[in-house]
C-alpha positions as CSV (number, residue, x, y, z in Angstrom):
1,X,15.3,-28.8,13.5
2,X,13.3,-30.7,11.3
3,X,13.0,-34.9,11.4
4,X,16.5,-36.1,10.3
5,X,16.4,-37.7,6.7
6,X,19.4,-40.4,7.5
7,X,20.2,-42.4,10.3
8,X,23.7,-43.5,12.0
9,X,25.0,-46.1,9.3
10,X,23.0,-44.6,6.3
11,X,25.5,-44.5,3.3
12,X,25.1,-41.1,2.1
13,X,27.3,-38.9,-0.5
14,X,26.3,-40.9,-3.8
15,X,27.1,-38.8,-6.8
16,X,23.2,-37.8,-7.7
17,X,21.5,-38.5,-4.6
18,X,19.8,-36.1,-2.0
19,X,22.3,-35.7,0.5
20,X,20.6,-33.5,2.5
21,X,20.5,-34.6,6.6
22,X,17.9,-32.3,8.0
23,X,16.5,-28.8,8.1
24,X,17.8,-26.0,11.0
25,X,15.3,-23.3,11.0
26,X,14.9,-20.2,13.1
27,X,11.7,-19.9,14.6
28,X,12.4,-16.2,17.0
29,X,12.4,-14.1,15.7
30,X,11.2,-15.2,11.7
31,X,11.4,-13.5,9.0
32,X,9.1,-13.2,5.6
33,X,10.5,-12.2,2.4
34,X,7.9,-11.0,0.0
35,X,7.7,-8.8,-2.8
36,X,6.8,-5.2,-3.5
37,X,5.8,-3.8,-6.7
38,X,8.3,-1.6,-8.0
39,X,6.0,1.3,-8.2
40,X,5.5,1.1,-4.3
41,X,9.1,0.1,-4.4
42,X,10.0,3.8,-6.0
43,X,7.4,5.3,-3.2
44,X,9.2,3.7,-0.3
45,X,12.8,3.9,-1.0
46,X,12.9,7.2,0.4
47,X,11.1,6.5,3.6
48,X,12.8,6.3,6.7
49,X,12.3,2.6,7.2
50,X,12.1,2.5,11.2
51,X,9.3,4.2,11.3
52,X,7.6,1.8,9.1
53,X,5.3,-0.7,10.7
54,X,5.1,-4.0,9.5
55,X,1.8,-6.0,10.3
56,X,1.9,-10.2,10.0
57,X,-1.8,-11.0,8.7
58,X,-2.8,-15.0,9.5
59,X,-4.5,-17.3,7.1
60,X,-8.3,-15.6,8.9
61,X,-7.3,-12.2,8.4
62,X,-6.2,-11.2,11.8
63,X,-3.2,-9.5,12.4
64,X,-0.2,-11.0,14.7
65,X,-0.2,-9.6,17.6
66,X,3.6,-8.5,17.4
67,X,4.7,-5.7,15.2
68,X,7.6,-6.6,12.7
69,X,9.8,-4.2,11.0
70,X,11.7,-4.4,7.6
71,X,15.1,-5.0,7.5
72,X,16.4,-5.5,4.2
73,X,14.9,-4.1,0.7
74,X,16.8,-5.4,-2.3
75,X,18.6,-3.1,-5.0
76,X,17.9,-5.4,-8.3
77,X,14.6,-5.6,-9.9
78,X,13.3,-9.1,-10.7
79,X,12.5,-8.9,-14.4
80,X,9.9,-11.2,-14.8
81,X,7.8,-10.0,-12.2
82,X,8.3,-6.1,-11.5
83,X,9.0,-6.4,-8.3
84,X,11.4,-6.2,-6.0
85,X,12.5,-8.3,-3.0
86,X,11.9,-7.5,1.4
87,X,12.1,-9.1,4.4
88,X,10.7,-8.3,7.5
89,X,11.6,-9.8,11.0
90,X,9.2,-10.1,13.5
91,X,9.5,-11.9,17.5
92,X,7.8,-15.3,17.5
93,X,8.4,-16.1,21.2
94,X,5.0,-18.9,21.1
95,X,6.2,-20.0,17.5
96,X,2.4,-19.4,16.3
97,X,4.5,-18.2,12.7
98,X,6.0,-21.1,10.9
99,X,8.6,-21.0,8.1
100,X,7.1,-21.9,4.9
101,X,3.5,-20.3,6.0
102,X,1.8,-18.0,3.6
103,X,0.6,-14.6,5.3
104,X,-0.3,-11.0,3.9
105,X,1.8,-8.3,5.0
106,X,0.9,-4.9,5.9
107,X,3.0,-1.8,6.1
108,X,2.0,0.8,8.7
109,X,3.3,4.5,9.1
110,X,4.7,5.1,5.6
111,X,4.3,9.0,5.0
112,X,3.9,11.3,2.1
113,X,4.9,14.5,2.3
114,X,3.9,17.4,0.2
115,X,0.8,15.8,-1.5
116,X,-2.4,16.5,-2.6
117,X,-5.3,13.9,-0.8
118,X,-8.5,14.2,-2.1
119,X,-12.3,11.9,-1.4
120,X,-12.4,9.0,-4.0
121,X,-16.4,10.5,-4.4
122,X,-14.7,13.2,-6.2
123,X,-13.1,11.7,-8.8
124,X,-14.8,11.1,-12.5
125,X,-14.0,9.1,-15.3
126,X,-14.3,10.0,-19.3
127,X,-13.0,8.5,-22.4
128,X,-9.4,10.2,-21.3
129,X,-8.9,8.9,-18.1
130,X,-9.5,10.7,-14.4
131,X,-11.3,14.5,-13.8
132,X,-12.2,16.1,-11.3
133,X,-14.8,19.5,-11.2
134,X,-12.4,22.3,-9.9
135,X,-13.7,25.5,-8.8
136,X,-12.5,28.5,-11.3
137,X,-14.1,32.2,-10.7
138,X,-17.2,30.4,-9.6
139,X,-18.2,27.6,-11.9
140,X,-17.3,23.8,-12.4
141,X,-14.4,23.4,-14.9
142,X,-13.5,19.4,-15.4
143,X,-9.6,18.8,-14.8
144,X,-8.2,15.8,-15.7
145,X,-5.6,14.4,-12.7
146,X,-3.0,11.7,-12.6
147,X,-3.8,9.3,-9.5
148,X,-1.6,8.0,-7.1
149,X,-2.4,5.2,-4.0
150,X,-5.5,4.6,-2.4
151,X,-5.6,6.0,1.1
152,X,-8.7,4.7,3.2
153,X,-11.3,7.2,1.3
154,X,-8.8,9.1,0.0
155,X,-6.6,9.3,-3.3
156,X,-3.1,10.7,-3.4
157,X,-3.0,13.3,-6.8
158,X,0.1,13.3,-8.8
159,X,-0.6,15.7,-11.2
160,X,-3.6,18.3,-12.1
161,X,-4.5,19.9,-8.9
162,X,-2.0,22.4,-6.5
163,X,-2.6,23.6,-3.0
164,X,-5.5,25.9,-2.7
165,X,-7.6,24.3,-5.2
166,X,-11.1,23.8,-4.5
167,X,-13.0,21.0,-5.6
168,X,-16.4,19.7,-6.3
169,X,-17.7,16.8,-3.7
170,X,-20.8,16.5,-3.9
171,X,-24.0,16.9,-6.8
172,X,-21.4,15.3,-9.2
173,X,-23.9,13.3,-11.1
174,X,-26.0,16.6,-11.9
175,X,-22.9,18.9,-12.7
176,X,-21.9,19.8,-16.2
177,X,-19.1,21.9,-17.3
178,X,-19.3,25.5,-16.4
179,X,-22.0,25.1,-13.7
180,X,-22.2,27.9,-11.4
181,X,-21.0,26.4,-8.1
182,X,-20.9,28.3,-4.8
183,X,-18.2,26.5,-2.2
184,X,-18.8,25.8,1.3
185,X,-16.7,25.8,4.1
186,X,-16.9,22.2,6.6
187,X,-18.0,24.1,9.5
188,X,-20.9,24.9,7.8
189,X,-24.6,23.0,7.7
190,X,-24.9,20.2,5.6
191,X,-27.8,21.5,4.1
192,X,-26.8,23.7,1.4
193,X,-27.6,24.5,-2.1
194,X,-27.8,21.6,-5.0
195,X,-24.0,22.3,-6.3
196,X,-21.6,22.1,-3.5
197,X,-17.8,22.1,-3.5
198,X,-15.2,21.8,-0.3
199,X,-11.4,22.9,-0.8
């Protein structure tokens, strides 16, 4: 409970006035609302939610030492923003997290299923957006991709490539279209001709 705004005797109930007596707050466990972009928000809705991790980062960057998990996602989108409305509840037993605090919040242990991940190294840029050098009967042929989130090193691929495809990781700068190219698998050396690829 926060420090009380009136004492015994105080008049209070004037039309106009701030007839509030005091805050109750909850302190364990607390929750944060914050907002997700409703492009992650189309991504997540199908996940299974309590498998989904929820990290507390302080004000320095370290994360709380308690895992949280989500318990609410909103169903309306708030216009002016984009995004759309969570909260996440995590145990506070010491009371180090303190309503009205600002923190980052990290979600853990969302998965994709069915997608193509491919090294960020690979991926060019042209006047038309996103390519990358696939592998067709032997030489370098630029397809253009549609990108997805950022995954460590990786990049999640929408659109443009399908399972099998082989692509070019390596020698980028020195690669032009139709480039013979000769793929190598990861077990082998490192040390390899000028134009590599790995599926």
């Amino acid at each position: 409970i926060s420090m009380k705004r009136y004492d015994i005797g105080d008049l209070v109930g004037k039309v106009g006035a701030d007839n509030l007596l005091t805050t109750i707050t909850q302190l364990d466990p607390i929750h944060a609302e914050f907002s997700i972009p409703s492009n992650d928000y189309y991504f997540l809705r199908t996940l299974d939610y309590e498998n989904v991790k929820v990290i507390y980062l302080l004000s320095d960057g370290t994360p709380f030492d308690n895992l949280g998990k989500l318990d609410f996602i909103d169903s309306v989108l708030e216009p002016s923003t984009a995004t759309i409305k969570a909260r996440a509840i995590v145990e506070n037993p010491e009371h180090l997290l303190v309503p009205g605090e600002f923190s980052r919040i990290r979600l853990d242990g969302i998965i994709a299923k069915d997608c193509i991940a491919i090294p960020q190294v690979a991926l060019m840029q042209d006047a038309k957006g996103s390519f990358v050098f696939k592998v067709v009967e032997g030489k370098a042929q630029p397809t253009p991709v549609v990108l997805g989130y950022n995954i460590g090193n990786d990049v999640i691929i929408k659109s443009g490539l399908h399972d099998g495809d082989i692509i070019v990781t390596s020698q980028l700068i020195k690669l032009r279209p139709g480039a013979p190219v000769t793929p190598l698998n990861q077990a082998q050396t490192n040390q390899a001709p000028n134009n590599q690829a790995k599926p």
